[in-house]
Biotite code that builds the C-alpha atoms (Angstrom):
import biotite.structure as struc

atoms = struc.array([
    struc.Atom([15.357, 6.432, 10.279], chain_id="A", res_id=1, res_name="UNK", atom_name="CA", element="C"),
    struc.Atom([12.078, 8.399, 10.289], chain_id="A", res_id=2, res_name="UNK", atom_name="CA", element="C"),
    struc.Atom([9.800, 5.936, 12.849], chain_id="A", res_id=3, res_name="UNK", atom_name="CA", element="C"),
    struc.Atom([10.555, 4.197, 15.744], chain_id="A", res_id=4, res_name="UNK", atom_name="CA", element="C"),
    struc.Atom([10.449, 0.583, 16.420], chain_id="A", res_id=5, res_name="UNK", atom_name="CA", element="C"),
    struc.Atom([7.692, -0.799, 18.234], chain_id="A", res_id=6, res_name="UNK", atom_name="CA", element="C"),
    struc.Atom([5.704, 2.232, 17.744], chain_id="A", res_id=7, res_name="UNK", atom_name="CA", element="C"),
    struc.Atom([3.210, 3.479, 14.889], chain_id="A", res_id=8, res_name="UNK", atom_name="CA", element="C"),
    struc.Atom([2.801, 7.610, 15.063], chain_id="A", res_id=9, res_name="UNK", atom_name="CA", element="C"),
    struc.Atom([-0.217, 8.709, 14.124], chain_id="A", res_id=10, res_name="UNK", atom_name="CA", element="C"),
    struc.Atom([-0.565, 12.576, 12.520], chain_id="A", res_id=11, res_name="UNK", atom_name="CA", element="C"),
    struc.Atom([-3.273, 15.205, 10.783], chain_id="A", res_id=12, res_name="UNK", atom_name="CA", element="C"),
    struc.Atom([-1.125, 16.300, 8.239], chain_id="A", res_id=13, res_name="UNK", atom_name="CA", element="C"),
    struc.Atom([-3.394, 18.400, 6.808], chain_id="A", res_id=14, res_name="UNK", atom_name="CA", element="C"),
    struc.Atom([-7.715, 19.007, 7.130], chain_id="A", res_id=15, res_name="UNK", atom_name="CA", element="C"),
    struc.Atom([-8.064, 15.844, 4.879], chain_id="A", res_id=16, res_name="UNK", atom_name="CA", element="C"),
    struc.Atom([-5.330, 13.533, 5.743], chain_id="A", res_id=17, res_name="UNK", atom_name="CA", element="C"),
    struc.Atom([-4.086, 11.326, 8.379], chain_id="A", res_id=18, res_name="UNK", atom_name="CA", element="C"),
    struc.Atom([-0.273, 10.030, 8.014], chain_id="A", res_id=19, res_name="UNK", atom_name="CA", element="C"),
    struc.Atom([0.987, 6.699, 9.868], chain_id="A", res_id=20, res_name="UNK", atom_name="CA", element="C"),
    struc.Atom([4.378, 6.070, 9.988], chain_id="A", res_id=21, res_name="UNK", atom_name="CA", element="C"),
    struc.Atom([6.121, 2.476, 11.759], chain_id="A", res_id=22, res_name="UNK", atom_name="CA", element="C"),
    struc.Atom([9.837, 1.495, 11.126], chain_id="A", res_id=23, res_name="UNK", atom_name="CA", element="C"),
    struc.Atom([9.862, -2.091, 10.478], chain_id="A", res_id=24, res_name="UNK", atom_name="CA", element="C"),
    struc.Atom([13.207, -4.277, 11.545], chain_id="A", res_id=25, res_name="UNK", atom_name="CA", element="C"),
    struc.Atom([12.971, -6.355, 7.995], chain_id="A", res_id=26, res_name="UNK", atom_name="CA", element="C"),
    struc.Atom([14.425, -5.030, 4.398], chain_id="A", res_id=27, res_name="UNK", atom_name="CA", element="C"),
    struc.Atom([11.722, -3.255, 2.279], chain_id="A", res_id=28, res_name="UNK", atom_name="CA", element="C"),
    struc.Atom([11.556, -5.981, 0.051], chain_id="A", res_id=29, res_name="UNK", atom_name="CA", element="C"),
    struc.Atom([10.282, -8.570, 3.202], chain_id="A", res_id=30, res_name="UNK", atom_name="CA", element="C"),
    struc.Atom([7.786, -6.188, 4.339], chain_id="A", res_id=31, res_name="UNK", atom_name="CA", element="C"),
    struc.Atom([6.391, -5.105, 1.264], chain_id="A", res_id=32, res_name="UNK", atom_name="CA", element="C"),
    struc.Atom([5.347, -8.554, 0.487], chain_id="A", res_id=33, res_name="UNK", atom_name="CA", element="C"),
    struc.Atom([3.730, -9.488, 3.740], chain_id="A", res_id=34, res_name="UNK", atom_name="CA", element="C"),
    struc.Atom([1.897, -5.643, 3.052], chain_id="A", res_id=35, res_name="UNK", atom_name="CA", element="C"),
    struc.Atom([0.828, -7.100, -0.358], chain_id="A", res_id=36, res_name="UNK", atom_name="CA", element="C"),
    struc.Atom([0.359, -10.845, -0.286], chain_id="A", res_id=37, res_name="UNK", atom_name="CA", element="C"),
    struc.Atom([-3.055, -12.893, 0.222], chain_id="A", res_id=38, res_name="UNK", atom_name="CA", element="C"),
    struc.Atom([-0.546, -15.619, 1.990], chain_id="A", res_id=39, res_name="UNK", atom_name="CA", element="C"),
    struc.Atom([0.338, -12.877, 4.591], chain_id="A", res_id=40, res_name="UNK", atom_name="CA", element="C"),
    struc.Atom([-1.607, -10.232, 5.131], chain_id="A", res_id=41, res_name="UNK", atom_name="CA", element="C"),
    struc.Atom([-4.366, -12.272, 6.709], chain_id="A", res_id=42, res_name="UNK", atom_name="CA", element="C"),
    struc.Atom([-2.344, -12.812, 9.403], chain_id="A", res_id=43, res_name="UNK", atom_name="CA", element="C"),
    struc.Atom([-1.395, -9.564, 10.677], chain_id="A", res_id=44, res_name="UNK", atom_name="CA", element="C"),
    struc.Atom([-3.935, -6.737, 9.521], chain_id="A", res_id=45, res_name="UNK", atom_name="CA", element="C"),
    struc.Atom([-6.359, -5.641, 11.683], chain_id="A", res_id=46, res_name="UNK", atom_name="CA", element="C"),
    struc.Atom([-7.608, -4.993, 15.330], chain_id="A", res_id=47, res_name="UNK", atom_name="CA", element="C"),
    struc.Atom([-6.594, -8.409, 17.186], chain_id="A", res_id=48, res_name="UNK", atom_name="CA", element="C"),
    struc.Atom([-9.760, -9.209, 18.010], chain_id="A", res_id=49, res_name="UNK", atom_name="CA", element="C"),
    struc.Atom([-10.902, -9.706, 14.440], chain_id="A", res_id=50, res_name="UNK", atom_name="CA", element="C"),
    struc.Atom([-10.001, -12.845, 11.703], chain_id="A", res_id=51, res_name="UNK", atom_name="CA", element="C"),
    struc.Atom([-9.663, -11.959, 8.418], chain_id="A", res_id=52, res_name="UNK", atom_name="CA", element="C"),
    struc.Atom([-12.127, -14.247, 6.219], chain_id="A", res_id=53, res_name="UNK", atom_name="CA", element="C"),
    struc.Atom([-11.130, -12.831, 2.917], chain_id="A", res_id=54, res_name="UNK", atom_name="CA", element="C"),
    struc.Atom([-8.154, -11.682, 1.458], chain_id="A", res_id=55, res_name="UNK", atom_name="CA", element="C"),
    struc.Atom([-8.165, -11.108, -2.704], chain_id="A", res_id=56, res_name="UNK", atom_name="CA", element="C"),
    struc.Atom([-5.457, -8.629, -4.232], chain_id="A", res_id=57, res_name="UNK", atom_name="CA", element="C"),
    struc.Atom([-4.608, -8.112, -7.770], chain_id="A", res_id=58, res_name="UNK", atom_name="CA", element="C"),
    struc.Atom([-1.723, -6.179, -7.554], chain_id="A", res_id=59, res_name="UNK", atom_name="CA", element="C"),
    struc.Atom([-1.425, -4.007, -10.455], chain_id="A", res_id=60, res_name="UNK", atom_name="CA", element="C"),
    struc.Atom([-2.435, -0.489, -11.721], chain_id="A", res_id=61, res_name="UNK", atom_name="CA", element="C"),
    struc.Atom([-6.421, -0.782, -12.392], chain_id="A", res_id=62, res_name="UNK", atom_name="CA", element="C"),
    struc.Atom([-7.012, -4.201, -10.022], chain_id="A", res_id=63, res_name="UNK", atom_name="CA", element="C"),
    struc.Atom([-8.913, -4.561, -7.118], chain_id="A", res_id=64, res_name="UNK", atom_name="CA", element="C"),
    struc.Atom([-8.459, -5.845, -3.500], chain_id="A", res_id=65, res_name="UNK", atom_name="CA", element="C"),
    struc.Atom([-11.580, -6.856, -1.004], chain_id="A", res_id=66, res_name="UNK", atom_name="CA", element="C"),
    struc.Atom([-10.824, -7.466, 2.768], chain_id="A", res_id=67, res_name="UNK", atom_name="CA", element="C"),
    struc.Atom([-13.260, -8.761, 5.422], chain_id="A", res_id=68, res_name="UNK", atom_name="CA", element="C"),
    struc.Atom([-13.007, -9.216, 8.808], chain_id="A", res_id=69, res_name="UNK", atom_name="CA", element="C"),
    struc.Atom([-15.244, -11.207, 11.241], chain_id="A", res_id=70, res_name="UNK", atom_name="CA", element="C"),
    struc.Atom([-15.023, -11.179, 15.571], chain_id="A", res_id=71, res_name="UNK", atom_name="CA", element="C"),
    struc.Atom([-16.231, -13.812, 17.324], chain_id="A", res_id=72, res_name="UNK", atom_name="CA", element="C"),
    struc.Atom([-19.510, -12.028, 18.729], chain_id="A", res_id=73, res_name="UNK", atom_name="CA", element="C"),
    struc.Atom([-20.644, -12.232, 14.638], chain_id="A", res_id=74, res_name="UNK", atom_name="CA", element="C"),
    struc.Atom([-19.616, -8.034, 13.769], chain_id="A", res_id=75, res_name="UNK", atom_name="CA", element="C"),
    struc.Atom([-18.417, -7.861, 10.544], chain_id="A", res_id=76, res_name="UNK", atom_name="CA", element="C"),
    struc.Atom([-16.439, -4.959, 8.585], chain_id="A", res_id=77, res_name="UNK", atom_name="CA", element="C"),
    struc.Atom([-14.527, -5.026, 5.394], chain_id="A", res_id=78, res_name="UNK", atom_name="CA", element="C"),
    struc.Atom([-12.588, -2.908, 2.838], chain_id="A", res_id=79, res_name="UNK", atom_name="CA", element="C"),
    struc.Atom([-12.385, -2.621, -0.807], chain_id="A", res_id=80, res_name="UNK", atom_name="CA", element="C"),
    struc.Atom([-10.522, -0.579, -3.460], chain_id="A", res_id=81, res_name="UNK", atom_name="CA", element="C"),
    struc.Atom([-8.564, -0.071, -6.321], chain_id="A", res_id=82, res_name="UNK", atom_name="CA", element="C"),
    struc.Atom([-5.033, 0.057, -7.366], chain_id="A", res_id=83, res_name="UNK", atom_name="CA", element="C"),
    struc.Atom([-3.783, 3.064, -9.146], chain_id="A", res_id=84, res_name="UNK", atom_name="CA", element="C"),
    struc.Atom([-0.076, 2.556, -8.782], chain_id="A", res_id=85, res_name="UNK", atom_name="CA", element="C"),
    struc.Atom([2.142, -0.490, -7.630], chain_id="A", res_id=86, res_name="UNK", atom_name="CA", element="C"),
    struc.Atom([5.699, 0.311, -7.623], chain_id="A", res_id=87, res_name="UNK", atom_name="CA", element="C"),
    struc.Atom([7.492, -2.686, -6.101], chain_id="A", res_id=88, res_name="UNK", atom_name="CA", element="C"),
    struc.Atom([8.851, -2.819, -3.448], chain_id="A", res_id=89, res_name="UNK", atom_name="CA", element="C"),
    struc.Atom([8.443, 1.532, -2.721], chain_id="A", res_id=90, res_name="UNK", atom_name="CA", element="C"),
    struc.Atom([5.015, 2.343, -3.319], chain_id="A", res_id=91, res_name="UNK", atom_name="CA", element="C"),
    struc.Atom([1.490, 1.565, -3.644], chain_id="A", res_id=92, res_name="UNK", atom_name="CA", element="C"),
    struc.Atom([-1.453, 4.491, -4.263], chain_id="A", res_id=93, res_name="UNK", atom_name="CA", element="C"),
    struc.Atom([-4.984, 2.977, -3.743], chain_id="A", res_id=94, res_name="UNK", atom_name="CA", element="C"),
    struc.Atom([-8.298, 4.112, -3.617], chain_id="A", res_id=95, res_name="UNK", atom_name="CA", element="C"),
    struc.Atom([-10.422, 2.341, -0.838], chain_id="A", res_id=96, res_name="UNK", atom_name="CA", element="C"),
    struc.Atom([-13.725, 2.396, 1.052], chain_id="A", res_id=97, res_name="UNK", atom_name="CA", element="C"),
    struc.Atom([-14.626, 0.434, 4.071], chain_id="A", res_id=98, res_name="UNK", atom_name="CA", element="C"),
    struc.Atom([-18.245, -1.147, 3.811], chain_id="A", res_id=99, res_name="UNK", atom_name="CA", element="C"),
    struc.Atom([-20.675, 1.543, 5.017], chain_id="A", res_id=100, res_name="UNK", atom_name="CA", element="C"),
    struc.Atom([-17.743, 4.742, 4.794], chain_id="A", res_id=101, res_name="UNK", atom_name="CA", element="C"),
    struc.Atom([-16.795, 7.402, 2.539], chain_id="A", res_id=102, res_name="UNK", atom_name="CA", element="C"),
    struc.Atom([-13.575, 6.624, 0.362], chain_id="A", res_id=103, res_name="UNK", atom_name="CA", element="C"),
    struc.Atom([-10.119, 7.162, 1.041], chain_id="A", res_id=104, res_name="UNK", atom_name="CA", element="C"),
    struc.Atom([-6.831, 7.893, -1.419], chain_id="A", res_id=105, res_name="UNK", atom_name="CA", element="C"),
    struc.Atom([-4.110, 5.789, 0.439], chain_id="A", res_id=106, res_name="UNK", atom_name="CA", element="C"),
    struc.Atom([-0.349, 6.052, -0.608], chain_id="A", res_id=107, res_name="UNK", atom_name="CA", element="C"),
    struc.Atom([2.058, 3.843, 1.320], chain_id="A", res_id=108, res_name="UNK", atom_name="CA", element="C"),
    struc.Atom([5.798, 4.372, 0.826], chain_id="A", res_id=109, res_name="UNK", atom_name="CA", element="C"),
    struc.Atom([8.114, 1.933, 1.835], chain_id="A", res_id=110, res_name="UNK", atom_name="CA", element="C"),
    struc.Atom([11.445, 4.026, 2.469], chain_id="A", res_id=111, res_name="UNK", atom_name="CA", element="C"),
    struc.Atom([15.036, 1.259, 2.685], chain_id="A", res_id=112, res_name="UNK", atom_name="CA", element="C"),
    struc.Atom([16.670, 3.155, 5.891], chain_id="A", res_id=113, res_name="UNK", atom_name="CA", element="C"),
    struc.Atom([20.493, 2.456, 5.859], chain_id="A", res_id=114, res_name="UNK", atom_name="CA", element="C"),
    struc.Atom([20.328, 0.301, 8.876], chain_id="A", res_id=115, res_name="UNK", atom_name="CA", element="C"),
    struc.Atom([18.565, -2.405, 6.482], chain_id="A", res_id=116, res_name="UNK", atom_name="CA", element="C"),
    struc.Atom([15.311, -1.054, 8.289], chain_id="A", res_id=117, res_name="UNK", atom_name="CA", element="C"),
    struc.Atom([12.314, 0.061, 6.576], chain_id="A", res_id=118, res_name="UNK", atom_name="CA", element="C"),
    struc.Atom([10.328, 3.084, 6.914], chain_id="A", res_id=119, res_name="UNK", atom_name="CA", element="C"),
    struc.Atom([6.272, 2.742, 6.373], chain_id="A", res_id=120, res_name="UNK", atom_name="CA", element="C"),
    struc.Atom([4.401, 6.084, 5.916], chain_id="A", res_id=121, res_name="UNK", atom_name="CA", element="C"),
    struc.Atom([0.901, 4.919, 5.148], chain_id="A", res_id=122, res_name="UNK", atom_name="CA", element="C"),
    struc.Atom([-0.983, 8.647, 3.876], chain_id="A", res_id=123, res_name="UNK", atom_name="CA", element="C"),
    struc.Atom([-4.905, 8.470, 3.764], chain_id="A", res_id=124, res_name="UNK", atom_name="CA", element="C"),
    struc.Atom([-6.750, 11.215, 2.023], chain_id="A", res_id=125, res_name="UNK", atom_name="CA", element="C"),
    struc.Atom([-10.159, 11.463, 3.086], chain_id="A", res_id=126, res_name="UNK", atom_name="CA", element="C"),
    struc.Atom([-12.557, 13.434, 1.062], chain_id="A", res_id=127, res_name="UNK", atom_name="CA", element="C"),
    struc.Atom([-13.748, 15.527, 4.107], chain_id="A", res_id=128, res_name="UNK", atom_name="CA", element="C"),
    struc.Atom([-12.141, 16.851, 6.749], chain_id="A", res_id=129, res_name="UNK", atom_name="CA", element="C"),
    struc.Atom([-15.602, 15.406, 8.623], chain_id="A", res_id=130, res_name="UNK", atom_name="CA", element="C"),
    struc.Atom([-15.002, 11.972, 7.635], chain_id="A", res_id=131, res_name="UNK", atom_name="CA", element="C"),
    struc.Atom([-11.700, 12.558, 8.643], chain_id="A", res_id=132, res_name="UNK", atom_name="CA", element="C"),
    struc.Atom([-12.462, 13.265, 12.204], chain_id="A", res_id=133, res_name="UNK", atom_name="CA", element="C"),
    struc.Atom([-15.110, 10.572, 12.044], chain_id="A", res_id=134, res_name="UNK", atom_name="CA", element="C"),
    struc.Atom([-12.611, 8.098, 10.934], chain_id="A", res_id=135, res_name="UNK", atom_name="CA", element="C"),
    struc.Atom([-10.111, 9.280, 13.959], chain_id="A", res_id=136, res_name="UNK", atom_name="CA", element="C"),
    struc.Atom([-13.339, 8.597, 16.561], chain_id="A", res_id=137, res_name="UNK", atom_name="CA", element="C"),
    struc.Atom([-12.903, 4.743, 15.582], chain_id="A", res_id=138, res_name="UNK", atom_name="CA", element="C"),
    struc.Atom([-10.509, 2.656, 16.702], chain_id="A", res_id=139, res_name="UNK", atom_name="CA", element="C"),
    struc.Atom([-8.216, 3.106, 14.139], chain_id="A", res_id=140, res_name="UNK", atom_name="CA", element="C"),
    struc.Atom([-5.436, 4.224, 15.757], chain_id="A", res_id=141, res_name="UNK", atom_name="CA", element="C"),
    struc.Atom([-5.446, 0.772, 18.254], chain_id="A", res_id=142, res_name="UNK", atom_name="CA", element="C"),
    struc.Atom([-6.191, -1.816, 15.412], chain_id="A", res_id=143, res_name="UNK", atom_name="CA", element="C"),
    struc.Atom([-3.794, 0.027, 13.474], chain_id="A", res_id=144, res_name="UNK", atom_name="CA", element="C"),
    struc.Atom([-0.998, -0.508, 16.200], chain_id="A", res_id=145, res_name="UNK", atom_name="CA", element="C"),
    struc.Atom([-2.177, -3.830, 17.060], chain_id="A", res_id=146, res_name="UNK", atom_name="CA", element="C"),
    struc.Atom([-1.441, -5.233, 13.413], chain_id="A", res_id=147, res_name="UNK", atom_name="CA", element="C"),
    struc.Atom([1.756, -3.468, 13.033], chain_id="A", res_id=148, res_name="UNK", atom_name="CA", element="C"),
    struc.Atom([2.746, -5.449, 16.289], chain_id="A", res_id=149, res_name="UNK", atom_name="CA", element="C"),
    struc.Atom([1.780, -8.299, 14.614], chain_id="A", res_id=150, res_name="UNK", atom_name="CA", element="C"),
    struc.Atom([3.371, -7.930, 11.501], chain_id="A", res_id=151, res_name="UNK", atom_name="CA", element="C"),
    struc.Atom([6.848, -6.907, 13.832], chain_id="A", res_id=152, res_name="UNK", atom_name="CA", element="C"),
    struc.Atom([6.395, -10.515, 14.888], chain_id="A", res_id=153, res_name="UNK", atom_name="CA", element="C"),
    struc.Atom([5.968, -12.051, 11.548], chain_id="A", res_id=154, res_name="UNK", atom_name="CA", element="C"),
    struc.Atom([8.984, -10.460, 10.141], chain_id="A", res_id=155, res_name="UNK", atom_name="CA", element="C"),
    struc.Atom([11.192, -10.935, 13.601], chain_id="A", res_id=156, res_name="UNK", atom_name="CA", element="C"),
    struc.Atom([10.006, -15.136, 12.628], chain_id="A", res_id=157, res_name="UNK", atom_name="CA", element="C"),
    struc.Atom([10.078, -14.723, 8.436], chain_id="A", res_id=158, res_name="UNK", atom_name="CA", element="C"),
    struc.Atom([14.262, -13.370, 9.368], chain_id="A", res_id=159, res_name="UNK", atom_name="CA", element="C"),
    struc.Atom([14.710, -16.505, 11.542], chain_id="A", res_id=160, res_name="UNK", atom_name="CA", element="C"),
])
């Protein structure tokens, strides 16, 4: 298995790119469709502190997908993009920008680990090594976590 449970690792891979990777107790299949479905996603992505108020996906090569997030104090924030390829359940490549932020080429592979585990390596391409760094100064790293922990939790009830 390439991640650890419990934890998401965080890398520069390169001047452009920042790599995530989180090993999930829950067969690809499972997490690849609370990764990709407007019935689950709401529930886990993002910082904890933030409801998701939107949610649309269409999942296929040349659809779209718009996220937004609201916190109690009124901040708002949300993401769209654009499928290039959906492989299910192994892959997804996706352009995205978050409201206000240069883009971002994302590729998430969903590796089946022999153990019945799966391996999530999440690979954003920024196109500047300065909005790179800029997107590192967020909080990305901590909302980041904070949904995988909930999506741990919504896969430890989904196997129940």
């Amino acid at each position: 298995m390439t991640g650890r449970f419990g934890v998401t690792e965080f890398s520069a891979a390169s001047d452009l790119e920042v790599v995530m990777t989180r090993a999930f107790a829950a067969p690809r299949a499972l997490v690849f469709d609370m990764w990709t479905s407007p019935e689950h996603l709401p529930r886990w992505m993002g910082p904890a502190e933030w409801t998701m108020t939107i949610c649309e996906i269409d999942l296929r090569p040349g659809g779209a997908f718009r996220y937004h997030w609201r916190r109690a104090d009124g901040a708002e924030m949300g993401i769209s993009g654009v499928y290039h390829e959906v492989t299910p359940p192994e892959r997804v490549v996706s352009s995205e920008s978050w409201d206000g932020w240069s883009g971002t080429l994302n590729t998430l592979v969903l590796a089946q680990e022999p153990d019945g585990a799966t391996t999530v390596t999440l690979t954003m391409r920024f196109p500047s090594q300065q909005a790179r760094d800029a997107a590192l100064a967020t909080r990305m790293r901590e909302g980041s976590s904070e949904g995988f922990d909930r999506l741990d939790a919504l896969l430890a009830a989904h196997a129940r």
